[in-house]
C-alpha positions, -999 to +999 in steps of 0.1 A: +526-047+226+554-070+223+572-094+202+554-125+223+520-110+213+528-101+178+540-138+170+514-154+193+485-131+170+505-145+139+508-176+144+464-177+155+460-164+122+480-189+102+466-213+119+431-201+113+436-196+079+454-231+073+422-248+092+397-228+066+424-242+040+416-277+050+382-278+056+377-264+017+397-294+002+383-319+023+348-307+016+357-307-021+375-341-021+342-351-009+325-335-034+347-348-065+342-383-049+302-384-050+301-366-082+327-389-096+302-414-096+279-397-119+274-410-155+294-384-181+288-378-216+315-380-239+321-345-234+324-351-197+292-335-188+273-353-161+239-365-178+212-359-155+172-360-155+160-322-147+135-321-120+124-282-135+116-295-168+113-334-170+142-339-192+172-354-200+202-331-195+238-332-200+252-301-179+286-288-162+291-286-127+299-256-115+328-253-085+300-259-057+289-288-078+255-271-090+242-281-129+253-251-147+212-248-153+210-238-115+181-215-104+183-209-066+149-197-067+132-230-081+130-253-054+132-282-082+167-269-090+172-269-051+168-303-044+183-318-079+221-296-073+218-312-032+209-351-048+240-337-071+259-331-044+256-365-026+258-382-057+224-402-058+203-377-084+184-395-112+206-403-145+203-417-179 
């Protein structure tokens, strides 16, 4: 194998790995910009009305912008951490 190949398989990965790079902080730009929106307590937790239990909830985000309550097996919690996500869940 020579040099040429060496570099050329280098330079595909760096590449690779600098689009991955990209594609995360855009995503999460995205993210911060819907969520940003959300009404915060004075804690900075977003409030939020849970869809599980019919209540009013102040909760943390966690880094893929899911109330910290998540369950991925209640299909309420499903749908509230996507209307998170876009930024159009139900708030008090």
């Amino acid at each position: 194998m020579g040099d040429r190949d060496r570099v050329r398989r280098f330079v595909s990965k760096t590449l690779r790995g600098a689009g991955r790079q990209l594609e995360e902080a855009r995503q999460a730009y995205h993210e911060g910009q819907r969520t940003a929106s959300l009404p915060r307590d004075e804690d900075g937790k977003v409030r939020i009305v849970c869809r599980r239990y019919a209540e009013r909830r102040a909760v943390n985000l966690d880094a893929d912008g899911r109330p910290e309550c998540f369950d991925p097996d209640h299909p309420g919690c499903r749908g509230c951490a996507e209307d998170v996500r876009e930024g159009v869940v139900e708030t008090w």
